[in-house]
C-alpha positions as CSV (number, residue, x, y, z in Angstrom):
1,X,-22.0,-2.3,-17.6
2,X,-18.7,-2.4,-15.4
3,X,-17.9,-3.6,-12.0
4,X,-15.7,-2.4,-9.3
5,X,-14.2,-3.1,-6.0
6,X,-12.9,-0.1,-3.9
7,X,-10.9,-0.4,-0.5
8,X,-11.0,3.0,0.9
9,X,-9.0,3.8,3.7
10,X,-8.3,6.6,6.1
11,X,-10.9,8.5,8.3
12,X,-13.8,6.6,7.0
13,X,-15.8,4.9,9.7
14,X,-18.4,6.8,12.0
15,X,-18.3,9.7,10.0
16,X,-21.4,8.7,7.5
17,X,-19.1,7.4,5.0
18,X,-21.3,4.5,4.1
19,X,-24.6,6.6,4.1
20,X,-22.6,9.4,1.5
21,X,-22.0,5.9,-0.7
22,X,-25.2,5.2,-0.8
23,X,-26.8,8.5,-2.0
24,X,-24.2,9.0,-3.9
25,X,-24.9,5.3,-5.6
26,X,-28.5,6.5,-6.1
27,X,-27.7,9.7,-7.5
28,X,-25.8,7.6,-10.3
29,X,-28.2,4.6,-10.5
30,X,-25.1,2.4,-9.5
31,X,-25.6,-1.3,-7.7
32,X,-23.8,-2.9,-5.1
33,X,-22.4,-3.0,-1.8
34,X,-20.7,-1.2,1.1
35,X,-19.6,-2.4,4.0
36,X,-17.0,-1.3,7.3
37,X,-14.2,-4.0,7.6
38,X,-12.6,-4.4,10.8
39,X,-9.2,-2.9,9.9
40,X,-10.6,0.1,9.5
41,X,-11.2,0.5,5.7
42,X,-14.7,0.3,3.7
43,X,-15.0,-1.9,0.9
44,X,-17.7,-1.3,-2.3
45,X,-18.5,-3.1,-5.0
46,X,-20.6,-1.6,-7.5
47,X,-21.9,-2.3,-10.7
48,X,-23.0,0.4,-13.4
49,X,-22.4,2.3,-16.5
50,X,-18.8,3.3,-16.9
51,X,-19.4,6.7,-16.8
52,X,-22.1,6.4,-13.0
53,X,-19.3,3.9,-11.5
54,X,-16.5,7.5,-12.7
55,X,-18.7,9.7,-10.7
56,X,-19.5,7.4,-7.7
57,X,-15.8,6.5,-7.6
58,X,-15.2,11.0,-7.7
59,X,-17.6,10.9,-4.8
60,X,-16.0,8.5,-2.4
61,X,-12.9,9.8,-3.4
62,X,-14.0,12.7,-1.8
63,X,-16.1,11.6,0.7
64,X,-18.9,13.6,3.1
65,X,-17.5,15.8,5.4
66,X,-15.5,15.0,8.5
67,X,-14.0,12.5,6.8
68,X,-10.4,11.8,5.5
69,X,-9.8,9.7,2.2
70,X,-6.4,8.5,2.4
71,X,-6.5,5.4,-0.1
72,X,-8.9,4.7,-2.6
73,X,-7.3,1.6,-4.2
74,X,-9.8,0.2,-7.0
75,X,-10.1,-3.6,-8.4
76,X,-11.8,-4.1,-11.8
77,X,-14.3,-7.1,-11.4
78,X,-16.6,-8.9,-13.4
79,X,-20.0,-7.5,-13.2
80,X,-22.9,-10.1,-11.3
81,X,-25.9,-9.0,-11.5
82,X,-26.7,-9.9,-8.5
83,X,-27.4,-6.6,-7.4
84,X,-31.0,-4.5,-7.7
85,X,-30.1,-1.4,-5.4
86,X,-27.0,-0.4,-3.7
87,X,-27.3,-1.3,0.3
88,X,-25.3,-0.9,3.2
89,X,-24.0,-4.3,4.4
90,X,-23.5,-5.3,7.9
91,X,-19.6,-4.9,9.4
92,X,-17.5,-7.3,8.3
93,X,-15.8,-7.7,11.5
């Protein structure tokens, strides 16, 4: 299991960003968090196999339509495992 931190910047608030991580996330039985930050980014963390955490990372690279991925810059962590599910957390603002 890995863990990873992603700041991902650009157009991605009010365009479902968060909702996209989290189907994505189940899609790739991957654990964690996202959340909105008030400057305008969304931050993950996520815990999984290497190769789900690759593919979730692909996905939010991308990101769901309307939106603009600018920045994806990506902190290795320790995993927790703290986390059962992947949820949306409220705005840290």
């Amino acid at each position: 299991m890995i863990a990873r931190r992603y700041f991902v910047s650009g157009m991605v608030q009010g365009v479902g960003f968060r909702y996209f991580a989290q189907r994505s996330a189940a899609k790739h039985q991957i654990r964690g968090f996202i959340r909105n930050l008030s400057d305008g980014r969304v931050e993950a963390f996520v815990e999984g196999s290497e190769r789900a955490v690759i593919a979730f990372k692909e996905d939010i690279a991308a990101g769901p339509p309307f939106s603009n991925v600018v920045m994806l810059e990506e902190i290795v962590e320790e995993p927790t495992d703290q986390y059962s599910t992947f949820r949306i957390e409220k705005d840290n603002k």
